[in-house]
Phi, psi and omega in degrees: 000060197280295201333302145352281184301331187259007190259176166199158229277157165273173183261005156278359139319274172345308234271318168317282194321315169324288166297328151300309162280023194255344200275299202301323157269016170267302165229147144247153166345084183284110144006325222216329200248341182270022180209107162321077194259049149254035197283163183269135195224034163269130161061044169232164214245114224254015158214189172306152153305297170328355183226029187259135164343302195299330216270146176087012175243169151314284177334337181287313215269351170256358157294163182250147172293354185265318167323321183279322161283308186336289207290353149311297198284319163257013165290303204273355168278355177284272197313352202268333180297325154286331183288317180340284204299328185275337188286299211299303209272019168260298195316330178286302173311304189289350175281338189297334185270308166330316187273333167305338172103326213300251204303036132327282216317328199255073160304325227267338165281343158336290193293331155302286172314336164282331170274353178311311207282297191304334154327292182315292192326300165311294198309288224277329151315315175278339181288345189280320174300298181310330178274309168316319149317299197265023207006060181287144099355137156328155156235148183321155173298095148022131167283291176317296186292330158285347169277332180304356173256288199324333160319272217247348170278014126000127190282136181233166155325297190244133159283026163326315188295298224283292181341294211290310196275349144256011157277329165312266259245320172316289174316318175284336184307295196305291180340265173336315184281328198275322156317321190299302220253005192265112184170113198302351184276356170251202218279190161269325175293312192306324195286316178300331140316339170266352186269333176288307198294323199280014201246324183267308153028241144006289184305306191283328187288340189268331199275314188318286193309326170284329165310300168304335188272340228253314193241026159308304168275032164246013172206087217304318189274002192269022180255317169313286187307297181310310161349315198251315208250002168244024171268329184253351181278323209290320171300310184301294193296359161289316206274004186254359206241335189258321184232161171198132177287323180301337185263354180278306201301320164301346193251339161081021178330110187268011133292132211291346173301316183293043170220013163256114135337281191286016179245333167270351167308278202315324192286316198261327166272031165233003187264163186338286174301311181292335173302354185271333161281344170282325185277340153302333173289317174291327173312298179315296188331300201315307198309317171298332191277333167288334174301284175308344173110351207272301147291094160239134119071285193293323207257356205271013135000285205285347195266326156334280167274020168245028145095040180243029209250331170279328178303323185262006154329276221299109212149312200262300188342313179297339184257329160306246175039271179298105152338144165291322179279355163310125193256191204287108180302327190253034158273121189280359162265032145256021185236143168245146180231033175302000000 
């Protein structure tokens, strides 16, 4: 890693990080003052109608409307259970990588990755204060997401892999939630929990994606490699994100059709609405992913086959497109969902 040993941050690097810590310490997450938690949580519905699994199926029209609020709520007490397990296990990683040294040479990400981790512990206290609130229950750990540390989070010199592949899981999350909640018709809390959690977000998916754009080339092999594993890491966690038998079962559904599986899986993570949501969530991703090289031309196999091939069409198009002098649409911390 000489390569490494030599490098130094550019200053529009720099110039981010300046700003990222400048923001986290001017505010952060409260526990106890950034959430209505006097909200009333009799008959309300904790994401959109349009983005609960069932809807825009046969299935929507064979629910009861209260089946159908349920399956709001706990779909989205599903996600909130992933963020919990997934927040928990970067903050732990990422102090390992702090205390490991390999990124000494870079205080100011040092220094940045500390509030990163202390954010997650808060984030992961309010989805929990929040299931509890709505009396959600645990839901089983994700499979997929413990392998995804148990893998690929090894401790290395330079952690480049580790960085990318949870801004990879961050991004599709934010994406996913700020779709869910963007709507005045579910609670007030649910929303305001994705909109406070997505405000700090923001921050860490913008410091991710600039590490990567900042240390590609100084780790030669770690492009090859995003090449191959974040067209089926990406596929999987959508599709984990969209149906679950454990939340059909909790929601308890008396039409005996939601208990043939193997007709309702296929069916909900292939219809129509949802591809329209996957792709909105996918849209921002593609672009970065093409930007950086990961989505080319060359690669687009992969993207094929794991059912991205119109997303990275329009991806690459937008940059045959794009101006040079044009600033980056997808930086979130120019978007607001206040």
């Amino acid at each position: 890693m000489n390569q490494i040993k030599k490098k130094t941050l550019s200053p529009k690097f720099l110039n981010l990080l300046h700003k990222l810590n400048e923001a986290s310490e001017k505010k952060q997450m409260s526990l106890l003052l950034d959430h209505p938690w006097d909200e009333p949580v009799d008959n309300v519905w904790l994401k959109k109608r349009e983005n609960i699994s069932i809807y825009g199926t046969l299935y929507y029209d064979l629910a009861s409307e209260e089946e159908r609020r349920l399956l709001s709520v706990y779909e989205t007490g599903s996600w909130w259970y992933t963020f919990i397990v997934f927040e928990n296990l970067v903050s732990e990683y990422y102090m390992k990588i702090v205390n490991h040294g390999s990124l000494k040479k870079f205080p100011e990400v040092v220094k940045y990755m500390h509030h990163f981790c202390k954010e997650e512990i808060v984030h992961a206290m309010v989805f929990r204060k929040a299931m509890n609130y709505f009396n959600i229950t645990p839901f089983p750990v994700p499979l997929n997401l413990r392998e995804i540390y148990s893998h690929n989070a090894s401790m290395s010199e330079f952690p480049l892999k580790a960085i990318y592949l949870t801004i990879l899981i961050e991004w599709l999350a934010e994406n996913n939630a700020m779709e869910d909640c963007n709507s005045k018709e579910i609670s007030r809390l649910s929303r305001a929990v994705a909109v406070e959690h997505h405000k700090e977000e923001a921050r860490h998916i913008e410091w991710g994606k600039n590490m990567i754009r900042e240390f590609i080339d100084v780790v030669p092999e770690f492009l090859l490699e995003a090449q191959e594993i974040t067209a089926p890491l990406l596929r999987s966690m959508l599709d984990m994100s969209i149906s679950s038998i454990v939340v059909y079962s909790r929601v308890g559904f008396k039409d005996k059709a939601f208990r043939n599986y193997k007709e309702l899986i296929p069916t909900l993570l292939n219809s129509e609405n949802r591809k329209r949501i996957n792709s909105k969530i996918m849209a921002p991703m593609m672009r970065y992913f093409v930007e950086i090289g990961i989505c080319t031309p060359k690669n687009m196999k992969v993207w094929k086959d794991n059912g991205f091939d119109k997303d990275a069409e329009d991806a690459i198009a937008y940059f045959r497109k794009k101006s040079v002098h044009e600033n980056d649409i997808d930086n979130i911390l120019d978007k607001n969902y206040d």
